[in-house]
ChimeraX commands (.cxc) that place a marker at each C-alpha (Angstrom):
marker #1 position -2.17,20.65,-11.37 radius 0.5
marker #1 position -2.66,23.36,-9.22 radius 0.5
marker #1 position -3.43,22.32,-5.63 radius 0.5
marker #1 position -0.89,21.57,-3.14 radius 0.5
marker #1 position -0.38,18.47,-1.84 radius 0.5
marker #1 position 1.62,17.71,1.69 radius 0.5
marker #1 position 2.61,14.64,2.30 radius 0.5
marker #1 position 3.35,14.27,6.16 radius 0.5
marker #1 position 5.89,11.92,7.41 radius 0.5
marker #1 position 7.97,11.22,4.48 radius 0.5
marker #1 position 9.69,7.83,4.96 radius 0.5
marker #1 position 9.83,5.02,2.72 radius 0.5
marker #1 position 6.22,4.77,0.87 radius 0.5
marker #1 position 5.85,8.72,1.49 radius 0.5
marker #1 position 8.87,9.03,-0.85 radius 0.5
marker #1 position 7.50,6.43,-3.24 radius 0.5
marker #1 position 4.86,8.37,-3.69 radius 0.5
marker #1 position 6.17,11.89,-4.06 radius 0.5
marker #1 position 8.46,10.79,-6.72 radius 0.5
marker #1 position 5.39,8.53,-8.22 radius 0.5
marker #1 position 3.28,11.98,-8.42 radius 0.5
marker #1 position 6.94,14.08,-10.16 radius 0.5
marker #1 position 6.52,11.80,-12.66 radius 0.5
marker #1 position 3.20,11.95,-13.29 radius 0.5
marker #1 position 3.14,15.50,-13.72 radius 0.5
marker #1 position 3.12,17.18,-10.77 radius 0.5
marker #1 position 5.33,19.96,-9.99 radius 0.5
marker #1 position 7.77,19.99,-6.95 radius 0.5
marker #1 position 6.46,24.17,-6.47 radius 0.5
marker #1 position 2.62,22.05,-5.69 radius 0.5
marker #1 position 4.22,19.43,-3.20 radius 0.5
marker #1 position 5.56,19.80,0.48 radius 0.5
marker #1 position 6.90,17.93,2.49 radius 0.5
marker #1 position 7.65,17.09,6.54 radius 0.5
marker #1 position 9.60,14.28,8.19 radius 0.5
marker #1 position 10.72,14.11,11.11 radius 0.5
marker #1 position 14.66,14.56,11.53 radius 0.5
marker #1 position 16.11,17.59,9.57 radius 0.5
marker #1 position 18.66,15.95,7.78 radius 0.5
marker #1 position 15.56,13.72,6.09 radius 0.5
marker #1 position 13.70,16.91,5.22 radius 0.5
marker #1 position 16.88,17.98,3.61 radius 0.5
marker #1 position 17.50,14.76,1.69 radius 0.5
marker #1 position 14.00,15.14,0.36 radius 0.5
marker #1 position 13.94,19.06,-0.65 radius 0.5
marker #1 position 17.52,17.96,-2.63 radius 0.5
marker #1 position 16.17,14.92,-4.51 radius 0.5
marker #1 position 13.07,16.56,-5.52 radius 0.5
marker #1 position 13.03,20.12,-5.16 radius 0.5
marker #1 position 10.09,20.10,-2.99 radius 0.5
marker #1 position 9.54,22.56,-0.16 radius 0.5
marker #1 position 10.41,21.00,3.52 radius 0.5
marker #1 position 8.36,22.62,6.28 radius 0.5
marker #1 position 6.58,21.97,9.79 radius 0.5
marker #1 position 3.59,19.95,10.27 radius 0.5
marker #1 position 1.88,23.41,11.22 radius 0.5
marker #1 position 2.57,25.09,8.23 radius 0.5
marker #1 position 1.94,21.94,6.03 radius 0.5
marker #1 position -1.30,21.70,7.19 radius 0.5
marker #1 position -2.14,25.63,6.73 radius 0.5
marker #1 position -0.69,25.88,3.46 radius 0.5
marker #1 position -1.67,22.43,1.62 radius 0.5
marker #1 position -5.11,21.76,0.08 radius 0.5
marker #1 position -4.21,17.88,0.44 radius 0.5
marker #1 position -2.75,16.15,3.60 radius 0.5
marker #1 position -1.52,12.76,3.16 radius 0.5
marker #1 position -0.22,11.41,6.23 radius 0.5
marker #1 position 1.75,8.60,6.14 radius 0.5
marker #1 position 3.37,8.34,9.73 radius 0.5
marker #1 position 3.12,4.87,11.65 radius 0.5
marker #1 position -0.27,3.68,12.74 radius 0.5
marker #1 position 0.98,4.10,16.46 radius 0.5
marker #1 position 2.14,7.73,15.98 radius 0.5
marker #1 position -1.10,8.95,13.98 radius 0.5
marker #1 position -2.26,10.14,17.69 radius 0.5
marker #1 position 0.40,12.21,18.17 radius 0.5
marker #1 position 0.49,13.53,14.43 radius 0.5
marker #1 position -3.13,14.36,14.86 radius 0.5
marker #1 position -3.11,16.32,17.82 radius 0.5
marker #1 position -0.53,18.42,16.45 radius 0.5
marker #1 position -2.29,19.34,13.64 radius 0.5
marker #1 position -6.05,19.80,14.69 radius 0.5
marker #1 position -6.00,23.37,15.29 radius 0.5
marker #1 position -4.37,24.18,11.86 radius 0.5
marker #1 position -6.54,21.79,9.71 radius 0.5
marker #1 position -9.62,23.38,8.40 radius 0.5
marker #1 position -12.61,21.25,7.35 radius 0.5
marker #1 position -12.09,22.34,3.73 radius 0.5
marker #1 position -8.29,20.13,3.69 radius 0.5
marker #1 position -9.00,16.78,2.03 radius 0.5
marker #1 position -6.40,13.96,4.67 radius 0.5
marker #1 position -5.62,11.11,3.15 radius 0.5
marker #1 position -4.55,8.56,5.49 radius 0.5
marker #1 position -2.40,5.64,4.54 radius 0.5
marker #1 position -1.94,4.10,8.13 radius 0.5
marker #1 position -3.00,0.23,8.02 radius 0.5
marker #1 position -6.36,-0.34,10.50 radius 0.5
marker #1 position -7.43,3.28,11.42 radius 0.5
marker #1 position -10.88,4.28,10.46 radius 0.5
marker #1 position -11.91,7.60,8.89 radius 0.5
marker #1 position -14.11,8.06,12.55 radius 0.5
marker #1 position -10.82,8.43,13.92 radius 0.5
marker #1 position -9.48,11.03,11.89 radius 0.5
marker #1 position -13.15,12.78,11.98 radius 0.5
marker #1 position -13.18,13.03,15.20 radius 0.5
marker #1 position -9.88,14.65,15.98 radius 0.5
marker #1 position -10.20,17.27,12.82 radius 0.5
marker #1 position -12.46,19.79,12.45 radius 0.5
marker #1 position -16.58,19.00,11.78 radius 0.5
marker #1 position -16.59,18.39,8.57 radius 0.5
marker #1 position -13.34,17.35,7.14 radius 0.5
marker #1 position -13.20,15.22,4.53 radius 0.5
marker #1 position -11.18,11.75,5.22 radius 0.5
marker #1 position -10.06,8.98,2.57 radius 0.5
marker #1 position -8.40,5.64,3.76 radius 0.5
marker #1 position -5.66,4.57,1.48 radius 0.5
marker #1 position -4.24,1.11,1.84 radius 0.5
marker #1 position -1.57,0.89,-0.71 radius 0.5
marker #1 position 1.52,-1.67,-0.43 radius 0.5
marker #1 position 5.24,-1.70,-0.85 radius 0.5
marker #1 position 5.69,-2.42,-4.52 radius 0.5
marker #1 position 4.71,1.36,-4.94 radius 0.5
marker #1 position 8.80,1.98,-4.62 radius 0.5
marker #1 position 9.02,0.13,-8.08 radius 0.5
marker #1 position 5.35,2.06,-9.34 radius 0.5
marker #1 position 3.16,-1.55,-8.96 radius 0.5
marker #1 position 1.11,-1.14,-6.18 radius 0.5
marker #1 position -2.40,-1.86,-5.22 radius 0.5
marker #1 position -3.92,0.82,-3.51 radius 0.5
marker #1 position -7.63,0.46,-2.20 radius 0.5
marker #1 position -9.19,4.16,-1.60 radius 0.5
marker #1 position -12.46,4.00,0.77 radius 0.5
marker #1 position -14.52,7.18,1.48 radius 0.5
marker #1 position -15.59,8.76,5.36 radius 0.5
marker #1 position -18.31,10.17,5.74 radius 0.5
marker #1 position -17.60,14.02,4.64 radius 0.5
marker #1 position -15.97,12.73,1.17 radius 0.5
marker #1 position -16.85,13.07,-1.86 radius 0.5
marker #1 position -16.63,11.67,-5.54 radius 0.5
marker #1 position -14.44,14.22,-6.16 radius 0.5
marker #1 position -12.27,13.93,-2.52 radius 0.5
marker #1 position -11.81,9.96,-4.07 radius 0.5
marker #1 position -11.04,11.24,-7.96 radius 0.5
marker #1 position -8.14,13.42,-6.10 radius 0.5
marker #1 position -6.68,10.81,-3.96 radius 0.5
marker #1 position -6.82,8.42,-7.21 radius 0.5
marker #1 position -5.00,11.00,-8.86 radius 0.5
marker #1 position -2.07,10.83,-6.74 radius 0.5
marker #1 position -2.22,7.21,-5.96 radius 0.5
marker #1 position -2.19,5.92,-9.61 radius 0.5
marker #1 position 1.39,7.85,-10.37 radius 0.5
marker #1 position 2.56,4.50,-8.00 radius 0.5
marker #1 position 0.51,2.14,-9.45 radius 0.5
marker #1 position -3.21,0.60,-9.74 radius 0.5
marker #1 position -6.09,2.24,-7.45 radius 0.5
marker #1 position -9.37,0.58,-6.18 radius 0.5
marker #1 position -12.34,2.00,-4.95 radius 0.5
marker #1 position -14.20,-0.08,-1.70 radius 0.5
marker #1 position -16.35,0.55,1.37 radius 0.5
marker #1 position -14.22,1.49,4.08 radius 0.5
marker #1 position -16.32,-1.79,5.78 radius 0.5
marker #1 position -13.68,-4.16,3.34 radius 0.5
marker #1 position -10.43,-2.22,4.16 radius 0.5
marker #1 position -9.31,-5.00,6.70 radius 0.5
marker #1 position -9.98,-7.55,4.26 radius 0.5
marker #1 position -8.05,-5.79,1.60 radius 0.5
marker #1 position -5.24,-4.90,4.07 radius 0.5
marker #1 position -4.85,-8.82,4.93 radius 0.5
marker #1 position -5.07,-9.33,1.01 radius 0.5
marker #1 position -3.09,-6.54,-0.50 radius 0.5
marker #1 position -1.47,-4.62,1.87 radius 0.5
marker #1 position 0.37,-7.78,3.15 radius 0.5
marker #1 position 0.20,-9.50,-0.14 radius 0.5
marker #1 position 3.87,-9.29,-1.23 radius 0.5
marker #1 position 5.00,-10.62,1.60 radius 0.5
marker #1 position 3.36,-13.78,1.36 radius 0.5
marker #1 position 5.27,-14.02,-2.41 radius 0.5
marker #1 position 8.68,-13.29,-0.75 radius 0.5
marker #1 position 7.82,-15.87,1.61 radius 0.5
marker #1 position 6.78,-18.70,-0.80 radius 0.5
marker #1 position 10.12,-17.49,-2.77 radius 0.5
marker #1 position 12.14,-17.94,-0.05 radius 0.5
marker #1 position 10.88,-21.02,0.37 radius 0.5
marker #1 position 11.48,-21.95,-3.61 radius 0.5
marker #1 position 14.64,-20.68,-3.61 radius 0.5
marker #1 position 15.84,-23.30,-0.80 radius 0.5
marker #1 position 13.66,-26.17,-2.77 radius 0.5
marker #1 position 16.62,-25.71,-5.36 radius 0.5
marker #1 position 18.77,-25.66,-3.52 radius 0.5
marker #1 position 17.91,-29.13,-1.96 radius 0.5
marker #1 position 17.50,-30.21,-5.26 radius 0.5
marker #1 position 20.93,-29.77,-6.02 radius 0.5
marker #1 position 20.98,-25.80,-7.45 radius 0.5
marker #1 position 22.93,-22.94,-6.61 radius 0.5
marker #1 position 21.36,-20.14,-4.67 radius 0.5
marker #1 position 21.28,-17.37,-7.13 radius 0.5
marker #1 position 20.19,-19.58,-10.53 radius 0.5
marker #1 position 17.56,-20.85,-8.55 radius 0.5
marker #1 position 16.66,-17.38,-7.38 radius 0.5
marker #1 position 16.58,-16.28,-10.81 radius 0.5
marker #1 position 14.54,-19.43,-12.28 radius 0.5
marker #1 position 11.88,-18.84,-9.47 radius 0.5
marker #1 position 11.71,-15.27,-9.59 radius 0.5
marker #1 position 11.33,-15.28,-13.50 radius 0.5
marker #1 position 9.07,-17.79,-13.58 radius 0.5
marker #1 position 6.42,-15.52,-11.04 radius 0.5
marker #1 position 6.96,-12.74,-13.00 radius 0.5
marker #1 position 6.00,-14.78,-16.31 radius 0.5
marker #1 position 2.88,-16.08,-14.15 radius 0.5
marker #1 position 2.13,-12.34,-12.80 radius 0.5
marker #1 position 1.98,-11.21,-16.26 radius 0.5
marker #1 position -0.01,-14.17,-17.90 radius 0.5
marker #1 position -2.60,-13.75,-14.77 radius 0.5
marker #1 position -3.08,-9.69,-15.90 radius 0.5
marker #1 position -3.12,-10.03,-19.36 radius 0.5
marker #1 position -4.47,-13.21,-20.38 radius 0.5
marker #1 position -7.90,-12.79,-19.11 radius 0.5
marker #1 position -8.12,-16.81,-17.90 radius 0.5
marker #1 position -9.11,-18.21,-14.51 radius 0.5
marker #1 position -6.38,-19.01,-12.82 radius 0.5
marker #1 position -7.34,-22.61,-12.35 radius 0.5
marker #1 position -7.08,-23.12,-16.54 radius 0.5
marker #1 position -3.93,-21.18,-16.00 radius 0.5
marker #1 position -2.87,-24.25,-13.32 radius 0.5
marker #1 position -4.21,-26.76,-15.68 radius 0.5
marker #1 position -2.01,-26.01,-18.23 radius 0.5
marker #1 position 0.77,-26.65,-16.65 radius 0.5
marker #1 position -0.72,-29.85,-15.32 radius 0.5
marker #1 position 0.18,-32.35,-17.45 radius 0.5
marker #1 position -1.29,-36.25,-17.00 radius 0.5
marker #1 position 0.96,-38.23,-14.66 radius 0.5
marker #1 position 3.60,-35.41,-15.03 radius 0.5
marker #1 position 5.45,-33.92,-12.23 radius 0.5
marker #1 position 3.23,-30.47,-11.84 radius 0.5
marker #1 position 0.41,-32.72,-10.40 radius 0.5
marker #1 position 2.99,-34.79,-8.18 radius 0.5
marker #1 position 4.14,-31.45,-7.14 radius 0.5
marker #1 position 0.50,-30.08,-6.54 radius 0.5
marker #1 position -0.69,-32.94,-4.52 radius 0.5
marker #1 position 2.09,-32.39,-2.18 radius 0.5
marker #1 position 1.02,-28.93,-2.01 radius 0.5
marker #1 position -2.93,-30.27,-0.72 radius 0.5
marker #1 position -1.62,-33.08,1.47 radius 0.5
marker #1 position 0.19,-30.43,3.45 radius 0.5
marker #1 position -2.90,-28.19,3.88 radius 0.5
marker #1 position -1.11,-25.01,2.01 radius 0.5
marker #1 position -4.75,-23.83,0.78 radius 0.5
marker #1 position -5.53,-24.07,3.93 radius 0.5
marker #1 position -3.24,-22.96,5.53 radius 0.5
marker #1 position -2.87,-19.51,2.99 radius 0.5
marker #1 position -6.64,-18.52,3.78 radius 0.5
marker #1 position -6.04,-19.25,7.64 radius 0.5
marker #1 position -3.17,-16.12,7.28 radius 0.5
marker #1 position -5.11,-13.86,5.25 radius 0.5
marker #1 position -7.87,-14.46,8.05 radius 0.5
marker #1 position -5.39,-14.06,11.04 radius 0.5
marker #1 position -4.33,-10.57,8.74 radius 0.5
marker #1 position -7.73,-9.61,8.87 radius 0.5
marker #1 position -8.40,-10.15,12.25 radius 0.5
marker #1 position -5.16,-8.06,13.10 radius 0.5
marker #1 position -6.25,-5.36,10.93 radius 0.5
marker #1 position -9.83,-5.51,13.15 radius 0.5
marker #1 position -7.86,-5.16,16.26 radius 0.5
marker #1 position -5.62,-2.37,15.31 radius 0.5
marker #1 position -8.86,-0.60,14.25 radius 0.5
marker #1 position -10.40,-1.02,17.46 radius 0.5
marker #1 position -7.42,0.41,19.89 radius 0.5
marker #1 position -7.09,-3.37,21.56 radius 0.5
marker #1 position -3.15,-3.98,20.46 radius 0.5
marker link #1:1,2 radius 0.2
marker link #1:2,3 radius 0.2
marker link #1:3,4 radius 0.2
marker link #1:4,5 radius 0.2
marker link #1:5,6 radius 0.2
marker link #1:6,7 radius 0.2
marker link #1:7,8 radius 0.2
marker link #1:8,9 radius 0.2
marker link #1:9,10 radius 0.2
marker link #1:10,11 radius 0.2
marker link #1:11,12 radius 0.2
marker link #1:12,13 radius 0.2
marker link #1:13,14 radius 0.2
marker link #1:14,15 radius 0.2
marker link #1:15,16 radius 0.2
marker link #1:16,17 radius 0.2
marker link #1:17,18 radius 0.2
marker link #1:18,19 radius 0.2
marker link #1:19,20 radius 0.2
marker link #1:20,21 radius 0.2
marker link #1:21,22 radius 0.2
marker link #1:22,23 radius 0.2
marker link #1:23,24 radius 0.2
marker link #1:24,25 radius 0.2
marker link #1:25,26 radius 0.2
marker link #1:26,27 radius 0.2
marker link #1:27,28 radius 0.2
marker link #1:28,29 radius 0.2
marker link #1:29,30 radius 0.2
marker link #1:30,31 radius 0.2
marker link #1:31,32 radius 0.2
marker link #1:32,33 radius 0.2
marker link #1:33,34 radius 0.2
marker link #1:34,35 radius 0.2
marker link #1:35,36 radius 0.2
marker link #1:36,37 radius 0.2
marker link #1:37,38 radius 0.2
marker link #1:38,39 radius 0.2
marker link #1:39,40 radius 0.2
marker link #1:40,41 radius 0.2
marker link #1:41,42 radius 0.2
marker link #1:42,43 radius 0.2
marker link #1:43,44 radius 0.2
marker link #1:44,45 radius 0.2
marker link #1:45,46 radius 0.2
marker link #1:46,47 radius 0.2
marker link #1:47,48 radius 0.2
marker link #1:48,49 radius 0.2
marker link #1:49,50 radius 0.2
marker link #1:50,51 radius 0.2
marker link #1:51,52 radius 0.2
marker link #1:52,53 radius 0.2
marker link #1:53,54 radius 0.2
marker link #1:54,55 radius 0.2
marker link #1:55,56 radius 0.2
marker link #1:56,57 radius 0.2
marker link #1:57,58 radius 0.2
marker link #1:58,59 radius 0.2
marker link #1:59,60 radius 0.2
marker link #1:60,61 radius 0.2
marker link #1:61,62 radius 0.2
marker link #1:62,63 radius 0.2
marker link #1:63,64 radius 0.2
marker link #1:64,65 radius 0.2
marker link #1:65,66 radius 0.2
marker link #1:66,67 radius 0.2
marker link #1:67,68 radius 0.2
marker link #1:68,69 radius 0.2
marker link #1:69,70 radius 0.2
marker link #1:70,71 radius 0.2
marker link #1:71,72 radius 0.2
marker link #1:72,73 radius 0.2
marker link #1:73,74 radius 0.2
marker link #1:74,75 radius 0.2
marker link #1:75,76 radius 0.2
marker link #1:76,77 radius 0.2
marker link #1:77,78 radius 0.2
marker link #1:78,79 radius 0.2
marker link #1:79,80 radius 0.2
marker link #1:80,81 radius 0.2
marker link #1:81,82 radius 0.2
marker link #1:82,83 radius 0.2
marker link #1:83,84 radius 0.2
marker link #1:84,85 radius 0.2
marker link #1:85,86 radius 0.2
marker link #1:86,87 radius 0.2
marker link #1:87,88 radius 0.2
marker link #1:88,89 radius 0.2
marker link #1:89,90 radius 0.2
marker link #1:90,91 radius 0.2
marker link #1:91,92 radius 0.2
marker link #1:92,93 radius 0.2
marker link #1:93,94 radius 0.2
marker link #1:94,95 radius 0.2
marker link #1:95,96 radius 0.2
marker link #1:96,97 radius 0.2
marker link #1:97,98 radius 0.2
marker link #1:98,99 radius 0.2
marker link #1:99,100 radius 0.2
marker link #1:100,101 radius 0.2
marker link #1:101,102 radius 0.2
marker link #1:102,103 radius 0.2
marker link #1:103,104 radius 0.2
marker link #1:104,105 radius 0.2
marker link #1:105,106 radius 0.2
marker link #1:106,107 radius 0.2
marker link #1:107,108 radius 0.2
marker link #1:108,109 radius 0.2
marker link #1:109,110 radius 0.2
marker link #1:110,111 radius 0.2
marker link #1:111,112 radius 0.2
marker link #1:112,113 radius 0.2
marker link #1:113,114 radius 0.2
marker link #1:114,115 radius 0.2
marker link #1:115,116 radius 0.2
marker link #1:116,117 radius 0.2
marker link #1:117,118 radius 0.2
marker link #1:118,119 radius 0.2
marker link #1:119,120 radius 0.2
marker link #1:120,121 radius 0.2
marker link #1:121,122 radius 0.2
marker link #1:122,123 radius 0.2
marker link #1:123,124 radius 0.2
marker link #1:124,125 radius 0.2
marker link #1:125,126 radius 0.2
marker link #1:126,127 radius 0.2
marker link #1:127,128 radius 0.2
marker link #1:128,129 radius 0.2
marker link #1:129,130 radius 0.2
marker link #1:130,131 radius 0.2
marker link #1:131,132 radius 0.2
marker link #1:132,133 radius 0.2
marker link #1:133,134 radius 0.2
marker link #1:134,135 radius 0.2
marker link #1:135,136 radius 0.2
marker link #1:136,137 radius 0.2
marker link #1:137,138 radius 0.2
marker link #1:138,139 radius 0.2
marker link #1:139,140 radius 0.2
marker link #1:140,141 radius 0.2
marker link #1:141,142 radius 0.2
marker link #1:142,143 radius 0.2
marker link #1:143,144 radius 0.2
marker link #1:144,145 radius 0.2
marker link #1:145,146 radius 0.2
marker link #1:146,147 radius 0.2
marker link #1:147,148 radius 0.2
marker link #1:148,149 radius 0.2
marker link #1:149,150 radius 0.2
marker link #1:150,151 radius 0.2
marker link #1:151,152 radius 0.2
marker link #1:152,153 radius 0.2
marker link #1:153,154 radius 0.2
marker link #1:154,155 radius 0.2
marker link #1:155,156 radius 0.2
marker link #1:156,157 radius 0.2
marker link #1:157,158 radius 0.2
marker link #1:158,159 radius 0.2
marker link #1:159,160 radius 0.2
marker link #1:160,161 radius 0.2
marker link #1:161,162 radius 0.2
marker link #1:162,163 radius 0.2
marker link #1:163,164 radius 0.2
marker link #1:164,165 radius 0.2
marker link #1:165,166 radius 0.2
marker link #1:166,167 radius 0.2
marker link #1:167,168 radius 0.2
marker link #1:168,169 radius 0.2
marker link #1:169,170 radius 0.2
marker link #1:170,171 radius 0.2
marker link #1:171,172 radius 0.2
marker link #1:172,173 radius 0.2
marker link #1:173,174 radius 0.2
marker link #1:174,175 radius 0.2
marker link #1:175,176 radius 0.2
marker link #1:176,177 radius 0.2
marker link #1:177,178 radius 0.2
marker link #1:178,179 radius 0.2
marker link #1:179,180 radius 0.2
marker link #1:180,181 radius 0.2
marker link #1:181,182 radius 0.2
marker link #1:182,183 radius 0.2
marker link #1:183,184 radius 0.2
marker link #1:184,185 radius 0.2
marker link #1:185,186 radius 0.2
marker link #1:186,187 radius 0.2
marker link #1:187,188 radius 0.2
marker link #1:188,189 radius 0.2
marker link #1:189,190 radius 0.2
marker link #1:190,191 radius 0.2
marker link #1:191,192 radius 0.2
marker link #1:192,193 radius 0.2
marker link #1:193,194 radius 0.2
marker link #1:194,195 radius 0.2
marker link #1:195,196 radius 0.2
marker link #1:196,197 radius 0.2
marker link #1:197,198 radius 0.2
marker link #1:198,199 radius 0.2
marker link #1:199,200 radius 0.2
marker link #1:200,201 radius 0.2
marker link #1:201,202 radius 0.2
marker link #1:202,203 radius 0.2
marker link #1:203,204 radius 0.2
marker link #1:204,205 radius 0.2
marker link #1:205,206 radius 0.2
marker link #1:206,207 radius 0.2
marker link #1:207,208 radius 0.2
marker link #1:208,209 radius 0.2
marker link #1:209,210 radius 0.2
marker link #1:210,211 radius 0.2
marker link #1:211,212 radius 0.2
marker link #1:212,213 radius 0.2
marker link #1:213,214 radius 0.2
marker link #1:214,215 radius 0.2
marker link #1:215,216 radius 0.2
marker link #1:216,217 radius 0.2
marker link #1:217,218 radius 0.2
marker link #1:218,219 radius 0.2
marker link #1:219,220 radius 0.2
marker link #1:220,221 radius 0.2
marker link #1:221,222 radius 0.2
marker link #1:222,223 radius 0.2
marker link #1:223,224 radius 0.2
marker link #1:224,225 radius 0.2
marker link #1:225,226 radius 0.2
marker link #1:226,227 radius 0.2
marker link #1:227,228 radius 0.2
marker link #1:228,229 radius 0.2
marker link #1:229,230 radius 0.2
marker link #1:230,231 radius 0.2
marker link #1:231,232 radius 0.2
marker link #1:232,233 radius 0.2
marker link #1:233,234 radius 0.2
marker link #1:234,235 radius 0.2
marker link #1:235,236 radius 0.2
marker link #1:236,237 radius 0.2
marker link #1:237,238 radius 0.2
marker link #1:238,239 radius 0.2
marker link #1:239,240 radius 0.2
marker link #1:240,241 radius 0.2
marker link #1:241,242 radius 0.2
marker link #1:242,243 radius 0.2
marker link #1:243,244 radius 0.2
marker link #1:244,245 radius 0.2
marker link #1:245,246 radius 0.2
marker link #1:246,247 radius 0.2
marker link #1:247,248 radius 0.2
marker link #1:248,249 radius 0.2
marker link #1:249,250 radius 0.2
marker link #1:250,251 radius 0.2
marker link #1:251,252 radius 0.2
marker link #1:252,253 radius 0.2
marker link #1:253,254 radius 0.2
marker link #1:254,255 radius 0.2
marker link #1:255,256 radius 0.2
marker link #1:256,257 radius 0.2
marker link #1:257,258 radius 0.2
marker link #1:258,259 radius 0.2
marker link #1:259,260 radius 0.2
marker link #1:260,261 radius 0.2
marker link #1:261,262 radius 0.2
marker link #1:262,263 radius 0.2
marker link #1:263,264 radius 0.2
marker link #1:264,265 radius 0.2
marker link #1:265,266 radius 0.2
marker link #1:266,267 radius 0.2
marker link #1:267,268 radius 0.2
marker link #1:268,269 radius 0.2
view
């Protein structure tokens, strides 16, 4: 691979994903790097052998900007780099809720913008990330971007129109699982278990589910069913579950997710 890539703003999923691309084949001489306090861009040029330089140079020098600052500080990042970008640099934007217009606006005429939503299990090489196109990308632009995506995980193309869905869905998704962990994990201990065997029943048990859900091909519903024995305790268990509204109450988050995502987009919070 020949092209360099920058990737601007190195913190935790930046790093994810430099290693992610090492690993795939990359070479550290094809990557740089910025972050924002020294001693970080020394950590980084140490652990990988990349090149740490300026935000300036990155985007003079790099054929592929990938910015992954904070959503708030993408102003700031932008305006910083606009007179160095030229419309031939492919940015890739990870931030959660800005549009490609935003980017396309700031940047040259021309430059070609893809929206990346990926999500945290990246750091262990299993995330989700949804690649959208702006207006001035191409096939190709998305081909590249899966190409450096997929070294951290699975990649999926959508219209930029279902990026806050997918950000409510996805991006947020493991958190929802830590959450209904968290709330398994004290379940047994009320029932009478000690903290870290019921940690490690609960946590096996949704990676067995994970897996089966990939790789078995079946709806989850006949997954559910069987489990569900006749008069058995999964069913007394599930009923529980749909007296207390928790389908309801899951798709009211992802909606409330959603609707965050929207207003992040717009500017309004």
């Amino acid at each position: 691979m020949t092209q360099k890539v920058a990737v601007l703003g190195t913190g935790k999923i930046g790093e994810a994903l430099l290693s992610g691309m090492i690993r795939g084949g990359w070479a550290p001489s094809d990557l740089l790097v910025t972050a924002r306090r020294p001693e970080r861009a020394a950590q980084l040029h140490e652990r990988y052998g990349v090149e740490a330089v300026s935000n300036a140079e990155a985007a003079k020098s790099a054929d592929t900007l990938i910015l992954t600052v904070k959503p708030q500080d993408m102003g700031t990042l932008l305006t910083e780099l606009a007179p160095h970008v030229p419309a031939d640099r492919l940015v890739i934007s990870g931030a959660a809720g800005i549009p490609t217009s935003y980017f396309e606006e700031r940047l040259a005429v021309g430059t070609p913008v893809v929206r990346v939503m990926t999500n945290t299990p990246a750091l262990v090489d299993e995330a989700m990330s949804v690649i959208s196109a702006g207006t001035h990308a191409t096939g190709a632009h998305l081909t590249r971007a899966e190409e450096i995506f997929s070294g951290v995980g699975k990649t999926l193309r959508v219209p930029e129109s279902q990026q806050d869905a997918c950000t409510a869905l996805s991006g947020s998704g493991p958190a929802y699982f830590y959450f209904l962990v968290e709330a398994m994990t004290d379940a047994g201990i009320l029932l009478g278990l000690p903290r870290d065997k019921a940690h490690d029943l609960i946590v096996q048990a949704a990676i067995g589910a994970a897996v089966m859900l990939r790789d078995s091909g079946e709806h989850p519903v006949k997954l559910r069913e069987n489990v569900t024995s006749p008069a058995g305790t999964t069913i007394n268990a599930i009923r529980e579950l749909e007296n207390h509204g928790v389908r309801a109450a899951l798709i009211a988050a992802l909606e409330a997710a959603r609707d965050r995502s929207r207003e992040l987009a717009s500017g309004s919070g």
